[in-house]
One Martini backbone bead per residue (centre of mass of N, CA, C, O) as a GRO file, in nm:
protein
  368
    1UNK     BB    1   8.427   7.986  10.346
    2UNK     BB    2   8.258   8.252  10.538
    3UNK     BB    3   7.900   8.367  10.481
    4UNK     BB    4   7.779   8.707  10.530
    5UNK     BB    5   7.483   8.894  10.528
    6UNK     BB    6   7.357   9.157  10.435
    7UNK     BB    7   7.087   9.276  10.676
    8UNK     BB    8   6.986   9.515  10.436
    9UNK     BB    9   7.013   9.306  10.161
   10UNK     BB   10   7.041   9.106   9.955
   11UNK     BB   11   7.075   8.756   9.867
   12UNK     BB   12   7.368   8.826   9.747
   13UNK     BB   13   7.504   8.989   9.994
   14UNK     BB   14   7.768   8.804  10.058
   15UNK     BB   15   8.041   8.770  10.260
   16UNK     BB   16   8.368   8.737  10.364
   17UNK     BB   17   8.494   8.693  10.710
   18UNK     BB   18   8.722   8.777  10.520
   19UNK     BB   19   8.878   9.058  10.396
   20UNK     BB   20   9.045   9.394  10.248
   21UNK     BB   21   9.273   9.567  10.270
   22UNK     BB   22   9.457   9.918  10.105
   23UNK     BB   23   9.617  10.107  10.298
   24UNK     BB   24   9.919   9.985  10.223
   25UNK     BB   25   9.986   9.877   9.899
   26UNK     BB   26  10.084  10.155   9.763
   27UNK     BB   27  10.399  10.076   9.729
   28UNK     BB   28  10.346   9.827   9.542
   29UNK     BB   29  10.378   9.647   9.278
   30UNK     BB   30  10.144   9.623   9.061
   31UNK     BB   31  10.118   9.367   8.979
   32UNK     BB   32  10.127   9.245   9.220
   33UNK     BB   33   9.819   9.383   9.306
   34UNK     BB   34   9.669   9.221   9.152
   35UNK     BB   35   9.763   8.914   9.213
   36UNK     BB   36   9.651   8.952   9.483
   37UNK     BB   37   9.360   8.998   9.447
   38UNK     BB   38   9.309   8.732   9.216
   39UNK     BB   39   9.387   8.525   9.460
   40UNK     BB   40   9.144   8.624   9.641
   41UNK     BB   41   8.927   8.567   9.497
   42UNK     BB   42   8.988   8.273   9.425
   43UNK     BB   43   9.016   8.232   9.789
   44UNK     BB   44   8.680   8.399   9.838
   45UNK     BB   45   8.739   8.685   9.827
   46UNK     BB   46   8.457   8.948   9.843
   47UNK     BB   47   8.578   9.208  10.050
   48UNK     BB   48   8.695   9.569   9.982
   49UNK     BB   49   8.895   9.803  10.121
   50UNK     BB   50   8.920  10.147   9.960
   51UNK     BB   51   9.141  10.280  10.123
   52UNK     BB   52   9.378  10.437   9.956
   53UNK     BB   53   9.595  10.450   9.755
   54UNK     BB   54   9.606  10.539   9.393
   55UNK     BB   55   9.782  10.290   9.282
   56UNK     BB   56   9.564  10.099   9.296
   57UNK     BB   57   9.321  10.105   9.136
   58UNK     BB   58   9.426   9.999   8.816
   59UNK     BB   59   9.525   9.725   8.905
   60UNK     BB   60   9.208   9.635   9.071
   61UNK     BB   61   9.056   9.687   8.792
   62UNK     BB   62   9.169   9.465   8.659
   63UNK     BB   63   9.163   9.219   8.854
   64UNK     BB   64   8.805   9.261   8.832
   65UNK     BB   65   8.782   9.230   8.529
   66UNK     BB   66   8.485   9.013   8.449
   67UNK     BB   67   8.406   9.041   8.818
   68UNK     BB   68   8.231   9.264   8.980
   69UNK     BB   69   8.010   9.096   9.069
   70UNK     BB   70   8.207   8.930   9.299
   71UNK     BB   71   8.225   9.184   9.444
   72UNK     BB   72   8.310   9.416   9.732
   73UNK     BB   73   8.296   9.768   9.787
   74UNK     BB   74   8.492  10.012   9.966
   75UNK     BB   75   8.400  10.384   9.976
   76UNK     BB   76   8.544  10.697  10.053
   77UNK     BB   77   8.460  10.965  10.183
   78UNK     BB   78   8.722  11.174  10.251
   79UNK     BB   79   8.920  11.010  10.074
   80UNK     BB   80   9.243  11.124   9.916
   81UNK     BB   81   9.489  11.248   9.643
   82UNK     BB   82   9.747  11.323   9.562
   83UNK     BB   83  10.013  11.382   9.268
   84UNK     BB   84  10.166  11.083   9.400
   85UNK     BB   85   9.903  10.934   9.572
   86UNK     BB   86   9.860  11.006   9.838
   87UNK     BB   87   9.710  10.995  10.120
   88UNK     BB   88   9.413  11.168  10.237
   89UNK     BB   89   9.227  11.455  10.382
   90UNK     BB   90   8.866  11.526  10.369
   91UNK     BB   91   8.610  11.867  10.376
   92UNK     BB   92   8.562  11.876  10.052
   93UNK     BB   93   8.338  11.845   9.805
   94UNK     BB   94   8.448  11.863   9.528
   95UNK     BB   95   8.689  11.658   9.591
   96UNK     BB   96   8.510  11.413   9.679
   97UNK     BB   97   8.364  11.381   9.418
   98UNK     BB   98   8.605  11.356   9.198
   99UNK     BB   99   8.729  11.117   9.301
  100UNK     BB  100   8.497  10.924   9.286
  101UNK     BB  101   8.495  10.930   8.973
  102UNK     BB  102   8.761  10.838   8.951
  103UNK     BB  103   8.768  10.575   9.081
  104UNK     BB  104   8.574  10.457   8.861
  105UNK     BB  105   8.718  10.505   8.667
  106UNK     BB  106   8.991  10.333   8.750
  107UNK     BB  107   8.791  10.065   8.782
  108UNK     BB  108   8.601   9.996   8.581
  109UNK     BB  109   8.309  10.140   8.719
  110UNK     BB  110   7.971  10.248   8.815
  111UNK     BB  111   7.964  10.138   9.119
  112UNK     BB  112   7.935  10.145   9.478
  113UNK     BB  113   7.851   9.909   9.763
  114UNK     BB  114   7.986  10.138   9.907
  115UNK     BB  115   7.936  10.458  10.076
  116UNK     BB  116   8.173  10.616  10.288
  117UNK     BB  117   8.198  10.814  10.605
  118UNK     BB  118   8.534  10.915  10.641
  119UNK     BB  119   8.632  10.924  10.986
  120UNK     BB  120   8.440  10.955  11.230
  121UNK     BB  121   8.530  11.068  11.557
  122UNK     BB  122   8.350  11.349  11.555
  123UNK     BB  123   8.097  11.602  11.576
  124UNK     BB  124   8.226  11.771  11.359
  125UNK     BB  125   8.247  11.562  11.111
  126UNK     BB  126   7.994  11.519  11.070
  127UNK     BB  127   7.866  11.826  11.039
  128UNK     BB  128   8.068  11.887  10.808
  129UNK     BB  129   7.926  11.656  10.603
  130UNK     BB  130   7.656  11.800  10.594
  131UNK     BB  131   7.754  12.100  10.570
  132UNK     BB  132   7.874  12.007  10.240
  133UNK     BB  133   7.684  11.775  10.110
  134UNK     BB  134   7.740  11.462  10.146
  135UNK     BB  135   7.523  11.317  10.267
  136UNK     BB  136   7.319  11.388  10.000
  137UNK     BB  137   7.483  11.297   9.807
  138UNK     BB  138   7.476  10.968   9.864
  139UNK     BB  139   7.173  10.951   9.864
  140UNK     BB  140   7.124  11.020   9.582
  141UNK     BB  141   7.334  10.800   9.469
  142UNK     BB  142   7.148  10.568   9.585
  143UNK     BB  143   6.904  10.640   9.420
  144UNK     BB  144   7.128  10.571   9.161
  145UNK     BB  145   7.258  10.360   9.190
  146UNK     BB  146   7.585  10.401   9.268
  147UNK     BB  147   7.491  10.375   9.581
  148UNK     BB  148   7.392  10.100   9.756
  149UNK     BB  149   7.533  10.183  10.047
  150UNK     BB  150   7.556  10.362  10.347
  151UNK     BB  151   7.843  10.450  10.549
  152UNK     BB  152   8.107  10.419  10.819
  153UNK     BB  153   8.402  10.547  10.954
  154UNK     BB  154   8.496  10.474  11.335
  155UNK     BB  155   8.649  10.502  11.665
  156UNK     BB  156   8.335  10.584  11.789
  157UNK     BB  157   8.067  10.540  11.980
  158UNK     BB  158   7.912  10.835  12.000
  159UNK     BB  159   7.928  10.894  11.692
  160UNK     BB  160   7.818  10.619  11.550
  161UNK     BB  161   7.544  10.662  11.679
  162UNK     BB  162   7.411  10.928  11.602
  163UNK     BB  163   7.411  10.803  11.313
  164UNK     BB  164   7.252  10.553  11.373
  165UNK     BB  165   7.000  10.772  11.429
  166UNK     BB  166   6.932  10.814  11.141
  167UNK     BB  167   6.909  10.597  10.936
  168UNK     BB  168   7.147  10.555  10.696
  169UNK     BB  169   7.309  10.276  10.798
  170UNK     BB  170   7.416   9.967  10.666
  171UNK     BB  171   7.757  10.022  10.763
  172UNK     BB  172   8.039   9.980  10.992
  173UNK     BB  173   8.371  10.073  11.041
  174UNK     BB  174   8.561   9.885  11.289
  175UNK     BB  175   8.771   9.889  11.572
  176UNK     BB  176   8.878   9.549  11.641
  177UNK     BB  177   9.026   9.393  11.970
  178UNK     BB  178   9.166   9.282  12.215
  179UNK     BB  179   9.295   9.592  12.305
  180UNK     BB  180   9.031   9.744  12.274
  181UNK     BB  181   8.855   9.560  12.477
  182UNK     BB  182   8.944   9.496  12.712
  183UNK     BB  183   8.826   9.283  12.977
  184UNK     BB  184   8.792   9.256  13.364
  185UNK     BB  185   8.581   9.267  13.471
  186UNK     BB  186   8.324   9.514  13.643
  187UNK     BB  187   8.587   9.728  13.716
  188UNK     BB  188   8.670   9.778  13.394
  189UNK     BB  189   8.379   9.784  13.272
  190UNK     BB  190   8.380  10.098  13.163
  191UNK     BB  191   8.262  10.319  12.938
  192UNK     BB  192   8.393  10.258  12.646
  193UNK     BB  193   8.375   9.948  12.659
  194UNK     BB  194   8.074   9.937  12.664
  195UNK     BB  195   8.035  10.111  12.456
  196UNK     BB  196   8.143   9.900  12.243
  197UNK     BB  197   7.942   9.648  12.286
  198UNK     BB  198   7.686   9.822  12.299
  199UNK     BB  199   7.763   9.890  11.936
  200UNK     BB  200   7.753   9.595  11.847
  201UNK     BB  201   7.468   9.516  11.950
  202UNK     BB  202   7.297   9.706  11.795
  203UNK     BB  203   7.387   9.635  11.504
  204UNK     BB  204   7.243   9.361  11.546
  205UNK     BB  205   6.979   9.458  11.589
  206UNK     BB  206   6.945   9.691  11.352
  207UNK     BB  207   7.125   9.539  11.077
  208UNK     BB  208   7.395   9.631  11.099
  209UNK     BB  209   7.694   9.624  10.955
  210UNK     BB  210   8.065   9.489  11.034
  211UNK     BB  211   8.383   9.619  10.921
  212UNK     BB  212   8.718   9.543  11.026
  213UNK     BB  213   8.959   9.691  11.150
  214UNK     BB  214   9.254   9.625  11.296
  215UNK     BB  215   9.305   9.321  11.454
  216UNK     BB  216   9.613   9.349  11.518
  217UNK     BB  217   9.694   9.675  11.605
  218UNK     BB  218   9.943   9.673  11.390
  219UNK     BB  219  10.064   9.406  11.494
  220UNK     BB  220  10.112   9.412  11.798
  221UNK     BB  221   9.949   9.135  11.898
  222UNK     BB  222  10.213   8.941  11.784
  223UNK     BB  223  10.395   9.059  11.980
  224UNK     BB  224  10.484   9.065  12.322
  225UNK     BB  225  10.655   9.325  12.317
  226UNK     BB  226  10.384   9.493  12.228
  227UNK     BB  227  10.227   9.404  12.361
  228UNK     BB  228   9.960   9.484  12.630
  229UNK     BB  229   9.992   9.179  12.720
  230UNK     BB  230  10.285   9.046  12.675
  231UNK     BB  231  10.103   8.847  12.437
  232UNK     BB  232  10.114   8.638  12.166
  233UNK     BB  233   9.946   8.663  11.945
  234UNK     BB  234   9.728   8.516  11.617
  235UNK     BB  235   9.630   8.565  11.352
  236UNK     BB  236   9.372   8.372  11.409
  237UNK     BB  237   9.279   8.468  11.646
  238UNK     BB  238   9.207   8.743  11.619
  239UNK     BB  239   9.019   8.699  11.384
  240UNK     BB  240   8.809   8.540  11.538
  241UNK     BB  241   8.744   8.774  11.766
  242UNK     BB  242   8.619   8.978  11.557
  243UNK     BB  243   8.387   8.792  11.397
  244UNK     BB  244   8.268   8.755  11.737
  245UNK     BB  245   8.144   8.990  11.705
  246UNK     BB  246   7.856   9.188  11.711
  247UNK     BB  247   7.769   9.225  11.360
  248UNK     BB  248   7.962   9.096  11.217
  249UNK     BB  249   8.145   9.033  10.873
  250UNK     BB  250   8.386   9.155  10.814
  251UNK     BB  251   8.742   9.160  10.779
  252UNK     BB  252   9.005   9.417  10.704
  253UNK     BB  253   9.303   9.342  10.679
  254UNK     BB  254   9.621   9.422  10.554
  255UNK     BB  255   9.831   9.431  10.233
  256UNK     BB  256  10.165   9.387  10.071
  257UNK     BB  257  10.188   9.086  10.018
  258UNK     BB  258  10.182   8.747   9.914
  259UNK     BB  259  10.249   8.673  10.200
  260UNK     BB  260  10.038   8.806  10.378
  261UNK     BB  261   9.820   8.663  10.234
  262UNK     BB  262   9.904   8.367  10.305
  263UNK     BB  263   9.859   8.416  10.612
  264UNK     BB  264   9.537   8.504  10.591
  265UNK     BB  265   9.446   8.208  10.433
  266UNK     BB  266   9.501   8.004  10.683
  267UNK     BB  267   9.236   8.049  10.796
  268UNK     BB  268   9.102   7.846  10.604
  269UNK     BB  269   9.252   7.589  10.776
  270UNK     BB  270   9.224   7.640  11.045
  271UNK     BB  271   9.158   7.511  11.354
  272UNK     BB  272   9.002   7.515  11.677
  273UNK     BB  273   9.279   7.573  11.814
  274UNK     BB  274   9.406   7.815  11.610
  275UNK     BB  275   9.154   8.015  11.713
  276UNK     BB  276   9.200   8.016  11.981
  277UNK     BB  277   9.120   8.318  12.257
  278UNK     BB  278   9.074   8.236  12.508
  279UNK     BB  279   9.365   8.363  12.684
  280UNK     BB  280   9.221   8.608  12.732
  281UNK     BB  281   9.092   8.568  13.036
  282UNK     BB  282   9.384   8.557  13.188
  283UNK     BB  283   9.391   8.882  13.170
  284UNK     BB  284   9.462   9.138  13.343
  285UNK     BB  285   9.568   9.450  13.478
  286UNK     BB  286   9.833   9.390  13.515
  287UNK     BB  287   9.933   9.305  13.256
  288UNK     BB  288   9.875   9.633  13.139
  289UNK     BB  289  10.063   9.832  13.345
  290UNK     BB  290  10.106  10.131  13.213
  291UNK     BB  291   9.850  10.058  12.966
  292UNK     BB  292   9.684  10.205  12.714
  293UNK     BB  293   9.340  10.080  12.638
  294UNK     BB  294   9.108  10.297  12.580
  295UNK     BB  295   8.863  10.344  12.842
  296UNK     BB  296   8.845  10.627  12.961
  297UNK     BB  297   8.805  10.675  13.222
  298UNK     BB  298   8.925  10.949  13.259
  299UNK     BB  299   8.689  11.078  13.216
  300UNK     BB  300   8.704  11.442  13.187
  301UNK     BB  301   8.887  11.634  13.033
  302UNK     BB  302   8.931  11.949  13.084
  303UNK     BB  303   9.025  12.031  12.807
  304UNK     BB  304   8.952  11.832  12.600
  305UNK     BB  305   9.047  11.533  12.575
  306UNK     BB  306   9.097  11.229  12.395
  307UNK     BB  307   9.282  11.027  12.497
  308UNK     BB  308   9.247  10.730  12.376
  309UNK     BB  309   9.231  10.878  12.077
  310UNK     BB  310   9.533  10.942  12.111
  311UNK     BB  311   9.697  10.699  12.202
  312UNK     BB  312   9.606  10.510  11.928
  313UNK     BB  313   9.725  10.726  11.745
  314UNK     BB  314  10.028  10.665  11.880
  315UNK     BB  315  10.041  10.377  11.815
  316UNK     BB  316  10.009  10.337  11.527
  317UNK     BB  317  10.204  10.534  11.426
  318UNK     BB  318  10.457  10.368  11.548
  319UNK     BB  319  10.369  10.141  11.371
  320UNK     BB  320  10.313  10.326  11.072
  321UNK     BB  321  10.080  10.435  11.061
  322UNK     BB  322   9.950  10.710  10.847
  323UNK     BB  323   9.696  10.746  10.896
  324UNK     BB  324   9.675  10.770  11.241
  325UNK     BB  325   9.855  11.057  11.188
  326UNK     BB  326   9.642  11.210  11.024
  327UNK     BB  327   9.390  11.212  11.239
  328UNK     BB  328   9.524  11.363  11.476
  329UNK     BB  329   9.539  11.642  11.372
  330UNK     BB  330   9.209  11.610  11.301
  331UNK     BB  331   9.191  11.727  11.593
  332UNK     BB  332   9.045  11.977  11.816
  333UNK     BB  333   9.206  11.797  12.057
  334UNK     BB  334   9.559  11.820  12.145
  335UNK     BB  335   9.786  11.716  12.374
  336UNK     BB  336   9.909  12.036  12.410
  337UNK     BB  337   9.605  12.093  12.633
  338UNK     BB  338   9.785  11.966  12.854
  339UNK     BB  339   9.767  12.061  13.197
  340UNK     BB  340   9.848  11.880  13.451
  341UNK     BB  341   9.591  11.802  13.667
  342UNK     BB  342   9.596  11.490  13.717
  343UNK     BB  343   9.311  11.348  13.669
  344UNK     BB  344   9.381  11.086  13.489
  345UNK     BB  345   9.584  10.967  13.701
  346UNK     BB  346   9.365  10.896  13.920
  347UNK     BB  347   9.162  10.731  13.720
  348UNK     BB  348   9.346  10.506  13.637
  349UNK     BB  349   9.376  10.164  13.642
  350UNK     BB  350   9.674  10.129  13.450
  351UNK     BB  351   9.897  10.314  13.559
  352UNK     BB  352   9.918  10.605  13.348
  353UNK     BB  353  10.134  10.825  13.226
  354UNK     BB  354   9.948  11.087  13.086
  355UNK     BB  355  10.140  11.349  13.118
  356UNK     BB  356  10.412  11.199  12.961
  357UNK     BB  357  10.238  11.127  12.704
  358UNK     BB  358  10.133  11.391  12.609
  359UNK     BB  359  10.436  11.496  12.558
  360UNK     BB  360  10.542  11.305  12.384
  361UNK     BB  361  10.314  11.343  12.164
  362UNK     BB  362  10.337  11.623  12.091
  363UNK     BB  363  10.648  11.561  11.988
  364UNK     BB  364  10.585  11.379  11.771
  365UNK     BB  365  10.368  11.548  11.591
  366UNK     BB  366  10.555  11.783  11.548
  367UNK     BB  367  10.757  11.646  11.395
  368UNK     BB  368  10.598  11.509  11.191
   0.00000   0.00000   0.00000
């Protein structure tokens, strides 16, 4: 296993540059995810994103009793759950305050490595988390060592930059794969993809880590069927591409069994061959047509509909994922705001209807 140091930590905060989302496993019967969370442990896994099911916190509270200053926790403030334990979204304060003391009490531990503010997409999140006291209260935390460094978690490289320019930030996580960053030559490489890698390498100048979530795409990159390169990688290329990006510090895929551990373990074991990721370099733009990989070109948008990430959010959704189910109601303008003014479809590089898109999209989130 390989450990990189948060560079604004001490010389003990070094991460393994694998590590554990939680945001899967909470339909798992507990002792499952005990013995999973114990074995990533034993297999030198010692950082885990912790935006979860509620049912998760007790079984990996006994995981980690005895050892938990082995381990790095993230903790999202505005991730809830209602009284059946599903996860939720909030931006109520007493209700986020509330939760991490549960968490922290279910846990069986008196402080989080990490209070992130959770899921910022938009100039919006920020200004209410701000505007209701939880960025302060972070702080407060923080000088109680309750919360040892304050991070955030976003999709936006726009909202994520505001953040850094706070210098509040420790640690960034943000989802990261070769679907969301893909660029081949400087005729597509503009937009939203620079400016994904341009908040990469501040990262790195800055010393903020970064932490990775998605790096498989929600699945779809594993198989050529879904792939939007129409080519399957494999477990192992993805992680290592996403570990090399400027910043990263730790991938945080999720998992539901202790067989997806044991595939996610292979990567240690894994040769310099086996997570070579050329060949992403040889997807050119036709690879692509028809699919979109939110790189924004299309912008701006007369409605203000962030395209890119109304779509991102609906192939996660399509996949499964049912947390970016929930941020999609939770942006400020959706799908059904499309125009129809044909601007996006006359400048995207990779011929996708998006106003046949938006109309798609509207129906699926009415309908759920």
């Amino acid at each position: 296993m390989e450990y990189r140091k948060l560079p604004r930590g001490n010389e003990n905060e070094k991460f393994s540059v694998l590590g554990l989302g939680m945001g899967g496993i909470q339909h798992t019967p507990a002792d499952e995810i005990e013995a999973i969370i114990g074995k990533a442990i034993d297999n030198g896994i010692n950082f885990f994103d912790l935006c979860a099911g509620g049912a998760v916190y007790a079984p990996f509270g006994r995981a980690i009793k005895g050892r938990r200053e082995k381990v790095f926790l993230q903790m999202h403030f505005g991730a809830v759950y209602d009284k059946n334990g599903e996860y939720g979204w909030c931006r109520d304060f007493e209700t986020i305050k509330n939760t991490f003391s549960w968490e922290l009490d279910t846990l069986g531990t008196d402080y989080a490595d990490f209070g992130f503010l959770h899921c910022v997409d938009e100039d919006e999140d920020f200004d209410k988390l701000t505007e209701i006291g939880v960025v302060d209260y972070l702080k407060e935390l923080k000088k109680q060592g309750v919360v040892r460094h304050i991070g955030f978690s976003s999709h936006t490289p726009s909202v994520a930059n505001r953040i850094l320019d706070t210098g509040i930030a420790d640690m960034m996580m943000f989802s990261i794969n070769p679907a969301y960053d893909f660029e081949k030559g400087d005729e597509y490489g503009i937009g939203t993809v620079n400016e994904r890698f341009e908040l990469f390498r501040r990262c790195q100048r800055e010393g903020v880590g970064i932490s990775v979530m998605k790096p498989f795409f929600a699945g779809q990159l594993l198989t050529a069927e879904q792939s939007p390169f129409g080519v399957a990688l494999t477990h192992n290329q993805c992680l290592q591409y996403a570990i090399d990006r400027p910043g990263v510090l730790v991938a945080v895929p999720g998992v539901q069994t202790m067989q997806h551990l044991d595939t996610l373990l292979g990567f240690l074991s894994a040769n310099d061959a086996e997570k070579d990721y050329s060949l992403i370099g040889s997807f050119t733009a036709e690879t692509v047509k028809g699919t979109c990989v939110y790189c924004n070109h299309c912008q701006p948008c007369p409605a203000g509909i962030d395209i890119g990430l109304v779509n991102k959010y609906y192939d996660l959704a399509l996949a499964g994922d049912i947390i970016a189910a929930d941020h999609y109601t939770k942006l400020s303008v959706n799908a059904d705001a499309c125009l129809k003014c044909g601007h996006c479809e006359s400048r995207c590089p990779f011929s996708v209807k998006q106003e046949s898109r938006m109309n798609a999209i509207s129906r699926y989130f009415n309908k759920v």
